[in-house]
N, C-alpha and C positions, 0 to 999 in steps of 0.2 A: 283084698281090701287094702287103700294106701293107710302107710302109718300116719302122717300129717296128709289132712285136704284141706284147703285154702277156697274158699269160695267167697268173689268180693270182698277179699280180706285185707287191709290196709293198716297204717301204722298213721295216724291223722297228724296233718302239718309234715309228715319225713317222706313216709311212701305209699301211691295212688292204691286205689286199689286192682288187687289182682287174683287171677286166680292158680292157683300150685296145688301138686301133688308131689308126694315123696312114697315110693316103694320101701318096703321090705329088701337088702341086698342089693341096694345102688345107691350110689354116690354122684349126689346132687350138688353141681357146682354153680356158686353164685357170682357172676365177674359182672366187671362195669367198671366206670371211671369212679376217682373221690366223688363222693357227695351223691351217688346214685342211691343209697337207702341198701347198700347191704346187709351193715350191719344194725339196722332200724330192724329189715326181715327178721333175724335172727333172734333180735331182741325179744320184738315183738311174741315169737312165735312161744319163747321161753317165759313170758309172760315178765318179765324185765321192764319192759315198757307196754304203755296201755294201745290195744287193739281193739279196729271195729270191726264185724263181718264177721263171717262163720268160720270156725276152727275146728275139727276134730283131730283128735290122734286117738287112733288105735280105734276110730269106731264110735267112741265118746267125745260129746262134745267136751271142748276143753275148760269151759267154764265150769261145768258141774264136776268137773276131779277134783277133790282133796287136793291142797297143797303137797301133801306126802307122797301122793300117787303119781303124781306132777314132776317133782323130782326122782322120781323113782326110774320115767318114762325118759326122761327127756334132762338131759344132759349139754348144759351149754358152757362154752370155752372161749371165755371173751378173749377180745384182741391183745389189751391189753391188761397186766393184774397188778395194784400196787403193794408191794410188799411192805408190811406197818410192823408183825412179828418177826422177831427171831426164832423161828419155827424150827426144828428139825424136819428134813423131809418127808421119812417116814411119818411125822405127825399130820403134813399137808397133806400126803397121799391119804392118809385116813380119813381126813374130812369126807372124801366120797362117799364115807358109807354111812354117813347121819340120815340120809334117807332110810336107810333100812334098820338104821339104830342098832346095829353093831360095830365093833373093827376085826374084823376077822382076817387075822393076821395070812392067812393063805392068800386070800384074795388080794390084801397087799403086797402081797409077796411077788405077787403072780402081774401085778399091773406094773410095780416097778422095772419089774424082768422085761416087758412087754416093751415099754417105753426107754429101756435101755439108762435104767440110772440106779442101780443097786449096790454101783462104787458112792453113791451120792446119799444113800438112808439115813447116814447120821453127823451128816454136816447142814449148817443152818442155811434158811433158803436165801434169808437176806445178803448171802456170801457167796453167793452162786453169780457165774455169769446170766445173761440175759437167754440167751441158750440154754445152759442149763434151765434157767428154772423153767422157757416154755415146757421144757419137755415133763417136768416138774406139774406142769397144770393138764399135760397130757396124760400122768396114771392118775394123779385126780380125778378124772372125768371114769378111766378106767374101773376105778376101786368103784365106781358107782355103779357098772354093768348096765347100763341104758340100753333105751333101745333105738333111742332116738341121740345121734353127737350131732351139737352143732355148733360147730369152729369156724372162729374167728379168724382169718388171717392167723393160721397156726405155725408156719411158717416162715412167718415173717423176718425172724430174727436170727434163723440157723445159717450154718454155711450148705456149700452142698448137698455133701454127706447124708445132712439130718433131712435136709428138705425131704430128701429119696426116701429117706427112714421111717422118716411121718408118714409119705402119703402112701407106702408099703404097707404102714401100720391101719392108716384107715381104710386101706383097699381090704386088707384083711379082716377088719370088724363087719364089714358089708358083705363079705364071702362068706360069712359066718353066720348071717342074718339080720345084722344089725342091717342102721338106716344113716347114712349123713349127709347133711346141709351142710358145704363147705365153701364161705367166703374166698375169695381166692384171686391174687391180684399176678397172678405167674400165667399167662396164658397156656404157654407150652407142656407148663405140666397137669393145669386143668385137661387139655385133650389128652394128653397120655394113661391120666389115673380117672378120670369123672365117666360118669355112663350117661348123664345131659345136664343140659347146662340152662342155667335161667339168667337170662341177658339182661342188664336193669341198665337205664341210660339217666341223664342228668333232668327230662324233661318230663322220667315217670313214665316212660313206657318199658314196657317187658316182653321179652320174646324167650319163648321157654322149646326145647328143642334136641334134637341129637348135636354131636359137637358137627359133622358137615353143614346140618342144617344153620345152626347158630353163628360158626364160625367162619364167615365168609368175609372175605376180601374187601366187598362194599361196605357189607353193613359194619365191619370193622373198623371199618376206616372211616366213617360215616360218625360213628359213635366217639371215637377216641381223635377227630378231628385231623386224622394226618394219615398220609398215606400206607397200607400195610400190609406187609406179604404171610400168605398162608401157605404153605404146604404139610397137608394133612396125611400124607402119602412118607413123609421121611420116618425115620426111627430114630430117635425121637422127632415130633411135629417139630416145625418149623414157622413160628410165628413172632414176627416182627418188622418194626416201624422202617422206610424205608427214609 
């Protein structure tokens, strides 16, 4: 059974509708240009923004969950977060676990470790680089133990290093069981870390796929309006505008 099914599912005025699944143990990569309705998807699906068309996760329709249940399942990690508190870390990482209406200091423990910011638990987040604090909204999601992540451009603001780190980290939540929906504007490392991909273009079409199928040459270049080389054969892929 998929944890999210999408049938005729849309985000009205942002994104057409379409139809999607998400497994158990794969990591589902959302690419496209600005303005294709990625992060509408995401929204949408975390109920952020209002959806039409049929939803379930886990089996249940998603309308009839409890809000608490809702956050319990399903775990989203917007693009961007603005910081208004002077929070200690530790404190933000704790937020995760209002769903479950404890802080159980292990699990925080355990998600900072995870996310690699345990030298960071007791400095304020407002004081952190930009970097630092994504990684900051990454054991947030953590402390919450979902079963469903669904990141925003999680990446977006690290250097190397962290990028490899993250999608390490998320490859490793989906070897484990989990399920992620991952925005994602790095092609190259979409193919390296993702197991399929759902291709959304500016004009509201979707093509959903293994990455050979999806990530081809033509429709590449087609979508992103300029010419563009694939090789899906290198270590790492090789994918870029010529």
């Amino acid at each position: 059974m998929a944890l999210i099914e999408l049938r005729q599912w849309s985000v009205p005025g942002r994104l057409p509708p379409l139809d999607l699944e998400l497994q158990a143990g794969e990591l589902l990569g959302i690419i496209g240009p600005n303005g294709a309705g990625k992060s509408s998807l995401l929204g949408g699906i975390a109920s952020v923004v209002p959806s039409a068309g049929r939803i379930r996760i886990d089996g249940a329709d998603l309308h009839n969950l409890p809000s608490f249940e809702r956050a319990r399942r399903i775990a989203l990690q917007p693009q961007s977060v603005e910081v208004v508190w002077s929070l200690k870390v530790r404190d933000v990482v704790a937020l995760g676990r209002l769903p479950w209406g404890d802080d159980d200091p292990d699990i925080i423990q355990q998600a900072m470790e995870q996310a690699g910011i345990v030298e960071l638990a007791d400095r304020t987040v407002d004081h952190l680089s930009g970097g630092e604090q994504a990684r900051v909204w990454l054991a947030r999601v953590l402390a919450n133990q979902p079963k469903i992540w669904l990141a925003d451009e999680p990446i977006a603001s690290l250097d190397l290093r962290y990028q490899r780190e993250v999608m390490q980290l998320l490859r490793r939540f989906v070897d484990k069981g989990g399920a992620v929906m991952l925005a994602i504007h790095d092609l190259p490392l979409a193919a390296r870390y993702c197991d399929r991909l759902c291709l959304l273009d500016s004009e509201g079409r979707s093509v959903v796929g293994s990455i050979s199928e999806v990530m081809t040459e033509e429709r590449l270049s087609e979508i992103f309006g300029l010419p563009v080389q694939v090789d899906l054969q290198a270590d790492p892929p090789v994918i870029q505008a010529l």
